[in-house]
C-alpha positions as semicolon CSV with decimal commas, in nm:
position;residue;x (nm);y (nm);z (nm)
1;X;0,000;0,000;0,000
2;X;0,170;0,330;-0,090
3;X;0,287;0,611;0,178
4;X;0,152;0,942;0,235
5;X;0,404;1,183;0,213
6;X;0,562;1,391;0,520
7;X;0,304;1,717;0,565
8;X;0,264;2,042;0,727
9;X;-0,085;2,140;0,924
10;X;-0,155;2,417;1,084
11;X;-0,011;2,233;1,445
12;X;0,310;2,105;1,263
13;X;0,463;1,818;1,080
14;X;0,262;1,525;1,072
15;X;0,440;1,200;1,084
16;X;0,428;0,980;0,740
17;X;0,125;0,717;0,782
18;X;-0,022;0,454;0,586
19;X;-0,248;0,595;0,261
20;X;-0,581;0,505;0,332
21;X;-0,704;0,689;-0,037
22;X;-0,886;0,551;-0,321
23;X;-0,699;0,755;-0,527
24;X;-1,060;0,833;-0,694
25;X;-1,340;1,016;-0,647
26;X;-1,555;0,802;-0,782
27;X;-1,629;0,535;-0,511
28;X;-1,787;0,898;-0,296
29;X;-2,027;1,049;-0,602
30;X;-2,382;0,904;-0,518
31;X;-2,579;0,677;-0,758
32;X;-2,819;0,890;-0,837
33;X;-2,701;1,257;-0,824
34;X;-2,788;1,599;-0,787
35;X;-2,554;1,918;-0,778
36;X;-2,699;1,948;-0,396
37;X;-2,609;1,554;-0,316
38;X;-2,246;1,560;-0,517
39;X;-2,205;1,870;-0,279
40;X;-2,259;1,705;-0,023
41;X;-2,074;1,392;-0,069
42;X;-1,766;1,626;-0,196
43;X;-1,736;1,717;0,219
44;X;-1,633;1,361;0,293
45;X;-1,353;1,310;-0,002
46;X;-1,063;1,160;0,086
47;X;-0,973;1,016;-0,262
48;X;-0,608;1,162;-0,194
49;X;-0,406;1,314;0,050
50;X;-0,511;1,714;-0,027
51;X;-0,820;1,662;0,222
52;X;-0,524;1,646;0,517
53;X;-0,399;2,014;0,396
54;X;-0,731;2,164;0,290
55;X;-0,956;2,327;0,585
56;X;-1,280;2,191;0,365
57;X;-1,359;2,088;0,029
58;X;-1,430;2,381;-0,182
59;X;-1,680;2,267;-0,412
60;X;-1,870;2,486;-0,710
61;X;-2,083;2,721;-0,687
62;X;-2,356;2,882;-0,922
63;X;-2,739;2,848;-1,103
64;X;-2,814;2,454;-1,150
65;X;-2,861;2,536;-1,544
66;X;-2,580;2,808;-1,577
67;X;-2,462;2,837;-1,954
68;X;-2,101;2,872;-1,881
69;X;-1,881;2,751;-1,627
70;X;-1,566;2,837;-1,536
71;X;-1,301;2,568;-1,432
72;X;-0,992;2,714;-1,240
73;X;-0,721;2,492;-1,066
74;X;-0,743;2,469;-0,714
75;X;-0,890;2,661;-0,436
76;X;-0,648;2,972;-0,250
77;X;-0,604;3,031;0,088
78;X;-0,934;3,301;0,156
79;X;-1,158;3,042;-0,085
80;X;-1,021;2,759;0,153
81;X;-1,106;2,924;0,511
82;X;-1,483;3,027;0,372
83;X;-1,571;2,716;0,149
84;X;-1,646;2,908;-0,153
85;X;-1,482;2,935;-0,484
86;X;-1,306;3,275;-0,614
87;X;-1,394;3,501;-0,319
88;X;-1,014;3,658;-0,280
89;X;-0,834;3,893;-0,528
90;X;-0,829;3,605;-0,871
91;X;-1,192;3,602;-0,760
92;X;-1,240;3,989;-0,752
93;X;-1,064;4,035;-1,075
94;X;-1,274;3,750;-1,232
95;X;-1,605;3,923;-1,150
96;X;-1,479;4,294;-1,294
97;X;-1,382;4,105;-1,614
98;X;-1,713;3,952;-1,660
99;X;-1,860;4,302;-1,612
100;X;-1,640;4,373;-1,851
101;X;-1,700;4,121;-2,149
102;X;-2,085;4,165;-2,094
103;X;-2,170;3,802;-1,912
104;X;-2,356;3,797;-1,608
105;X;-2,163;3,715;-1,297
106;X;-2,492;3,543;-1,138
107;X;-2,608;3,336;-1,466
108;X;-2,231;3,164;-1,444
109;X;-2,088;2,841;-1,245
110;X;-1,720;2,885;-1,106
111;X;-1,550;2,550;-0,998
112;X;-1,211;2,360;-0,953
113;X;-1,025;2,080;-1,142
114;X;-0,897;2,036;-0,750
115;X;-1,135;2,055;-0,460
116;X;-0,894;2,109;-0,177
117;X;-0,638;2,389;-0,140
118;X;-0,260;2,267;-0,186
119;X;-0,001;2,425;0,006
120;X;0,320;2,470;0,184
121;X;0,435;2,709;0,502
122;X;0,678;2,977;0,366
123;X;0,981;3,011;0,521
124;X;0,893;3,284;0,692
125;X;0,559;3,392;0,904
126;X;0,254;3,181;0,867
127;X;0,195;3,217;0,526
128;X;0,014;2,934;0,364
129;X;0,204;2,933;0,026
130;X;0,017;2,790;-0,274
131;X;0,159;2,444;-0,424
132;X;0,067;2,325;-0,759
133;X;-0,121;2,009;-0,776
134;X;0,008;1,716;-0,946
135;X;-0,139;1,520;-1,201
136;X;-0,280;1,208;-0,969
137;X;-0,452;1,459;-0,743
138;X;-0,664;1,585;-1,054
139;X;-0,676;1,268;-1,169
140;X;-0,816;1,209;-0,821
141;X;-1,042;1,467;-0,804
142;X;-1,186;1,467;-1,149
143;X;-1,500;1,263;-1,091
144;X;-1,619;1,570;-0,890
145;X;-1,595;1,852;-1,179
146;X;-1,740;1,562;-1,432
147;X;-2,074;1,553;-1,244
148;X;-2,082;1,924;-1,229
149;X;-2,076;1,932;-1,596
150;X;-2,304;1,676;-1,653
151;X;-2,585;1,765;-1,390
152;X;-2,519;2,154;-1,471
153;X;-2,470;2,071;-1,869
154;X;-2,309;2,433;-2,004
155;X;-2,311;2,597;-2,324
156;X;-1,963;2,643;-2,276
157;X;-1,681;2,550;-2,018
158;X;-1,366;2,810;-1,963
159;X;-1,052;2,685;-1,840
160;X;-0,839;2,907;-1,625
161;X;-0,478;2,828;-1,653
162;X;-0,299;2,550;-1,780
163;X;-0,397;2,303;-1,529
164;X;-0,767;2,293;-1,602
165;X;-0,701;2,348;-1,924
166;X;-0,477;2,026;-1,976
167;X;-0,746;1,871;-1,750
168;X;-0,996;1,886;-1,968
169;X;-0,858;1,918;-2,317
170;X;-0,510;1,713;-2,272
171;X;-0,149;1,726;-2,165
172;X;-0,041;1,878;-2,506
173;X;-0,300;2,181;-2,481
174;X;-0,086;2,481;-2,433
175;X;-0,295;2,787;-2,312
176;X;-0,041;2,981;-2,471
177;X;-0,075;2,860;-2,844
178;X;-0,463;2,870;-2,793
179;X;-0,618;3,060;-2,520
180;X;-0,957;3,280;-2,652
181;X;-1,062;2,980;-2,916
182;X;-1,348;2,762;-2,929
183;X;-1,267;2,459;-2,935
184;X;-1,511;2,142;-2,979
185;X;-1,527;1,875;-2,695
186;X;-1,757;1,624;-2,561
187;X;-1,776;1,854;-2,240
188;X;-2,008;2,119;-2,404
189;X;-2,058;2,315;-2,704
190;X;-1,736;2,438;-2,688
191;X;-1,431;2,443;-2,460
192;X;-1,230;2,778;-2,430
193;X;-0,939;2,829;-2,246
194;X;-0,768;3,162;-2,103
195;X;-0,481;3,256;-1,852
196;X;-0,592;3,231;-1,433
197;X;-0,701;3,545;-1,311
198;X;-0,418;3,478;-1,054
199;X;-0,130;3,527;-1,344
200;X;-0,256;3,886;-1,421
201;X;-0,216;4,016;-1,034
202;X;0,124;3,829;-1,045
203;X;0,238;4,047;-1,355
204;X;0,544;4,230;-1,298
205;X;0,459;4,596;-1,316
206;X;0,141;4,784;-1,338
207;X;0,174;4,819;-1,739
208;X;0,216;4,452;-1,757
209;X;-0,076;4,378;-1,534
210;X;-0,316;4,627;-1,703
211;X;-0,161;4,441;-2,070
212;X;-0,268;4,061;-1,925
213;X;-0,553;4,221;-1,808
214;X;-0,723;4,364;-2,134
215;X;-0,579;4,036;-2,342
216;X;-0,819;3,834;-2,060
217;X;-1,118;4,015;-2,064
218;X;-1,064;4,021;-2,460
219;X;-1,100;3,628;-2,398
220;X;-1,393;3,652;-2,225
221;X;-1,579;3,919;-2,482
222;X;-1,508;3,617;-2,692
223;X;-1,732;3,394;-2,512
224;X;-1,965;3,626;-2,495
225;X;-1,965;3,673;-2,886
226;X;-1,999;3,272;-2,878
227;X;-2,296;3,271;-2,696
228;X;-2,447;3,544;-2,861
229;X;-2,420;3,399;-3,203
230;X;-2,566;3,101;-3,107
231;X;-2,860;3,204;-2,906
């Protein structure tokens, strides 16, 4: 049986145990589900080790019929201590650039490829340090964003970053190449992928930031072009 690995919590290091993971999500999604019953059954996942690190399962959050759904990597520190997806500054920048592009903060679903916030303690303070999460724990946790997207069934699903954009569309997709096209997938109508609204904040001046800024919302004003054409 593998080994969890050495970990820090918030009382220290925590001594390497026995893995007691499925490694899946899938054994904890109920029979016959709802968005309110995979919620539910989302609290109890321990398909891999994240659930130790993460205060709660951060699960998605938006209309049961939303047309578009947005797909980020993991949860952040401020989305981890409230249980709610994109409420710190990716979050706040998300919702301006939707008021941007023209599409409807309320009428859209935001979720996770991962459910539970990876992290490590900096080396200085108490900062809780974001980690990136490897490809077994999305493999691990992708049962949980397939039943959002079949029980909410977009028009379209936008990927945030590279990791839920290799997540859903493969390891070869390169946001770079092809961020701001449609492109078809089994998922929904169409699959577009952009940059995280974390990546603009961690531009490296303010020119830079306001650049990454209007190329995303120019992303998103192509979504909305999408769905208006199609209507």
């Amino acid at each position: 049986m593998p080994i969890a690995p050495v970990h820090h919590s918030q009382e220290g290091v925590v001594a390497t145990r026995v893995k007691p993971y499925a490694e899946s999500a899938a054994s904890y999604v109920p029979e016959r589900p709802t968005l309110e019953k995979v919620r539910t059954a989302a609290r109890g996942c321990k398909a891999c080790w994240l659930w130790t690190l993460g205060t709660q399962t951060v699960f998605g959050e938006g209309p049961r019929q939303a047309e578009v759904m947005f797909v980020g990597e993991q949860p952040g520190d401020q989305e981890d201590k409230t249980g709610r997806p994109f409420v710190g500054p990716a979050g706040k920048l998300l919702d301006r650039a939707l008021d941007e592009a023209g599409i409807d903060r309320e009428t859209v679903y935001v979720t996770n490829a991962v459910k539970h916030f990876k992290w490590e303690r900096g080396e200085r303070g108490t900062r809780r340090i974001h980690k990136k999460p490897n490809d077994a724990e999305v493999r691990a946790c992708r049962p949980w964003l397939d039943a959002e997207i079949a029980l909410v069934r977009p028009r379209v699903v936008i990927a945030l970053g590279a990791t839920a954009a290799q997540a859903l569309l493969g390891k070869q997709f390169r946001v770079t190449k092809d961020r701001g096209k449609a492109i078809p997938s089994a998922l929904a109508e169409a699959v577009f992928a952009t940059v995280h609204p974390s990546a603009v904040l961690r531009a490296p001046d303010p020119a830079a930031r306001a650049t990454a800024e209007r190329d995303f919302i120019a992303d998103l004003e192509k979504v909305a072009r999408h769905l208006q054409a199609r209507a």
